[in-house]
C-alpha positions as CSV (number, residue, x, y, z in Angstrom):
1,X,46.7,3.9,-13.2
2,X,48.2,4.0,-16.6
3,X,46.1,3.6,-20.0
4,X,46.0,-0.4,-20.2
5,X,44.5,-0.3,-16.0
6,X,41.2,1.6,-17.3
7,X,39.2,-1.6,-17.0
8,X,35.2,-1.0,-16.9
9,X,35.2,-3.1,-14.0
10,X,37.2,-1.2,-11.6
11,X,35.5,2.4,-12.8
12,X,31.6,0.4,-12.3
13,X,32.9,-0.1,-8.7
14,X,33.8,3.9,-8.4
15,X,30.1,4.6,-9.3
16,X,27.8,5.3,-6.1
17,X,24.0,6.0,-6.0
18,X,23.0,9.5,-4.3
19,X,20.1,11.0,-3.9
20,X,18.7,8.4,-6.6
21,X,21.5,9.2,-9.5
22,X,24.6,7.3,-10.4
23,X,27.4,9.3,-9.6
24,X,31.2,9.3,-9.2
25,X,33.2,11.3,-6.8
26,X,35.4,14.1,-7.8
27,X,38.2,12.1,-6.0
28,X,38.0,9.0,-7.9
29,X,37.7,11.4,-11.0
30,X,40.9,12.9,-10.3
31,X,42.7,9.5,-9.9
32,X,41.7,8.1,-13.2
33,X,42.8,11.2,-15.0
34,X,46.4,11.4,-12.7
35,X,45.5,15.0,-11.6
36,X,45.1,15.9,-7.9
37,X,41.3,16.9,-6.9
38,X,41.6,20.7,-6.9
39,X,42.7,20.8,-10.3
40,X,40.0,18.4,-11.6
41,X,37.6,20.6,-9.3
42,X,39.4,24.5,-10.3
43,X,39.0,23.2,-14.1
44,X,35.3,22.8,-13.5
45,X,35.1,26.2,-11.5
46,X,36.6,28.2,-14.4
47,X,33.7,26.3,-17.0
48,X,30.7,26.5,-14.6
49,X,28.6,27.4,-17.5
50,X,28.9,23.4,-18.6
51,X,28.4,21.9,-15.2
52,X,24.5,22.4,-14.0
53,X,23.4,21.0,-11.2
54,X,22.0,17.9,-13.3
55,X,25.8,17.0,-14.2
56,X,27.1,17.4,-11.1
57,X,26.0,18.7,-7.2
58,X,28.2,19.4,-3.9
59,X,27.3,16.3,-1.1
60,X,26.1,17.8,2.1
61,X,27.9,17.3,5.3
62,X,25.7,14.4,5.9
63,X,26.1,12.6,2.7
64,X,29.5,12.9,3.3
65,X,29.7,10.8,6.6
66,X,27.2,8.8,5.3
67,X,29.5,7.8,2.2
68,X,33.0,8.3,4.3
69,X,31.2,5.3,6.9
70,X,30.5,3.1,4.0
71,X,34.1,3.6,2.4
72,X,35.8,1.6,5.6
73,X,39.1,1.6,4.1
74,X,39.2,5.1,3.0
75,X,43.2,6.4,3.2
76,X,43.7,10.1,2.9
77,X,47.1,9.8,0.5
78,X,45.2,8.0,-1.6
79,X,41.5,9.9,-1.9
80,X,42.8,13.2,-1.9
81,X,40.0,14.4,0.4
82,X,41.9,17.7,2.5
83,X,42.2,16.9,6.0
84,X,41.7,18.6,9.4
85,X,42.2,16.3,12.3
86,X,39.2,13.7,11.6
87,X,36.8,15.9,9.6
88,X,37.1,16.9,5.8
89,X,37.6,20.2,5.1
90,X,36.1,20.4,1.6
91,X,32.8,18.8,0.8
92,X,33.3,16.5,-2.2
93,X,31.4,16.9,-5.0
94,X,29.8,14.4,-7.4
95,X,30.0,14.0,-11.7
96,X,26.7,12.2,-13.5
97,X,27.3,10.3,-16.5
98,X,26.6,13.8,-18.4
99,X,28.9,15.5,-16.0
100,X,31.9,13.2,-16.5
101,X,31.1,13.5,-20.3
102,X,31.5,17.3,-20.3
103,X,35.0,16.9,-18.1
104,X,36.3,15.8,-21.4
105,X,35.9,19.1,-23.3
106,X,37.1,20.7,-19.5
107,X,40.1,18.4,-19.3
108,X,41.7,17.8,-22.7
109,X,44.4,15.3,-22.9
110,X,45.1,11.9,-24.3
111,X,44.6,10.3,-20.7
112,X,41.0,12.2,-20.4
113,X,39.7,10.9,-23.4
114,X,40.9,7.5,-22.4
115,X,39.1,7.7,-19.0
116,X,36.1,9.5,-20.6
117,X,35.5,6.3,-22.9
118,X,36.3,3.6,-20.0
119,X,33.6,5.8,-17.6
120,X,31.0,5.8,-20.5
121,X,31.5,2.3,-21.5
122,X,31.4,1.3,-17.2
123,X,27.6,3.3,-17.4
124,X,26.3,1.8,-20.1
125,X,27.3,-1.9,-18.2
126,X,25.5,-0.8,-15.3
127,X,22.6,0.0,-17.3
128,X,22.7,-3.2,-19.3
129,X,22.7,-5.0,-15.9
130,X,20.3,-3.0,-14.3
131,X,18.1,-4.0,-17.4
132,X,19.2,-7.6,-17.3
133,X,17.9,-7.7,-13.4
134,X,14.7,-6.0,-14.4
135,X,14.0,-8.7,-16.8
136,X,15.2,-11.7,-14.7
137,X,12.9,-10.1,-12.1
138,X,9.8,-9.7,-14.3
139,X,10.4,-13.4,-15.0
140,X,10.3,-14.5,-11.9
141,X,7.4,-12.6,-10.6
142,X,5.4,-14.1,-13.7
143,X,6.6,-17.7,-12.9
144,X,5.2,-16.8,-9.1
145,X,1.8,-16.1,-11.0
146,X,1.8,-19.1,-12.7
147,X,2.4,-21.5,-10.5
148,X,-0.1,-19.2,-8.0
149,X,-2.6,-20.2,-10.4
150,X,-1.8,-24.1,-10.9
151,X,-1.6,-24.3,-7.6
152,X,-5.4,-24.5,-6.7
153,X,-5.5,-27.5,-9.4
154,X,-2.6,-29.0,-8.2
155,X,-4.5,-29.4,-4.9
156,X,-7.2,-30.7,-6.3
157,X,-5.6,-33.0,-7.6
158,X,-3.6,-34.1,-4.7
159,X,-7.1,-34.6,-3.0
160,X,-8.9,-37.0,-5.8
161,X,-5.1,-39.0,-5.5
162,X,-5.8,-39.0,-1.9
163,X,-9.2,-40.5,-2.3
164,X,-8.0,-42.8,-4.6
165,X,-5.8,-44.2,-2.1
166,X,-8.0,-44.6,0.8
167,X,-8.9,-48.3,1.3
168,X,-12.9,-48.5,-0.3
169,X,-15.6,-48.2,2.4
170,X,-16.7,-51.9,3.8
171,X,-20.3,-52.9,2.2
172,X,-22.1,-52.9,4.2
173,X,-23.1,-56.4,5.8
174,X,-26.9,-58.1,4.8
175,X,-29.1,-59.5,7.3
176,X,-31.1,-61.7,6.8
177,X,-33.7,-62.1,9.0
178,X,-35.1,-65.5,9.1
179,X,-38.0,-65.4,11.5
């Protein structure tokens, strides 16, 4: 992935939801920076001090599977996940948007700072989306209401049309009784 293949898009389909934040793995990291996961990962080790556990958090075992079953098409030479047989032998860990901003002060090259501003610009599309649903939602929910509320006097009206259709009542006939 060279500098002109950063495209928001493809870094907004990197970023996964766990345990309710928006995160991206350390492998996807390392492949849009070109440097292998245990040097992204030993780069952060050496700067703990700038990682707390709000920027970025080990997955369990479980979260792990969870994520590996999701990612069908997940190919070793490519992820950079260590192997053992059909198990991963290091649990992957995961960069918030304050995490991946900090790798750039960690990892200081022209290609970081490219992938820093593609990663921050793919956030704040998310966001803007997420906000754009929200709204569209909100819409749509107050359209419900509305129509919720018309729709007791659309019924009455439907009724009176009703009644206005119905053939009149006969009159009723007059005898006349001539005895």
């Amino acid at each position: 992935m060279n500098k002109k293949e950063i495209a928001v898009e493809l870094v907004a389909m990197k970023i996964l939801l766990v345990r309710g934040r928006k995160v991206i793995l350390d492998r996807d990291l390392a492949e849009m920076y070109g440097v292998a996961t245990k040097v992204l990962n030993q780069a952060v080790k050496r700067n703990t001090r700038r990682f707390p556990m709000d920027f970025m958090f080990q997955l369990s075992w479980e979260e792990t599977e969870a994520l590996r079953s999701q990612i069908v098409t997940l190919n070793i030479r490519t992820t950079g996940i260590s192997k053992k047989g059909k198990h991963i032998k290091y649990l992957p860990y995961v960069f918030t948007e304050q995490g991946v901003a900090m790798l750039s002060s960690v990892l200081n090259s022209e290609r970081a700072i490219d992938v820093n501003i593609a990663i921050m610009r793919a956030f704040v599309k998310l966001r803007e989306l997420l906000l754009t649903h929200k709204e569209l939602a909100e819409k749509l929910e107050e359209l419900e209401r509305k129509y919720q509320l018309h729709e007791t006097d659309i019924q009455v009206i439907f009724e009176a049309i009703k009644k206005l259709l119905e053939p009149p009542p006969e009159p009723p006939k007059l005898r006349f009784d001539l005895n």
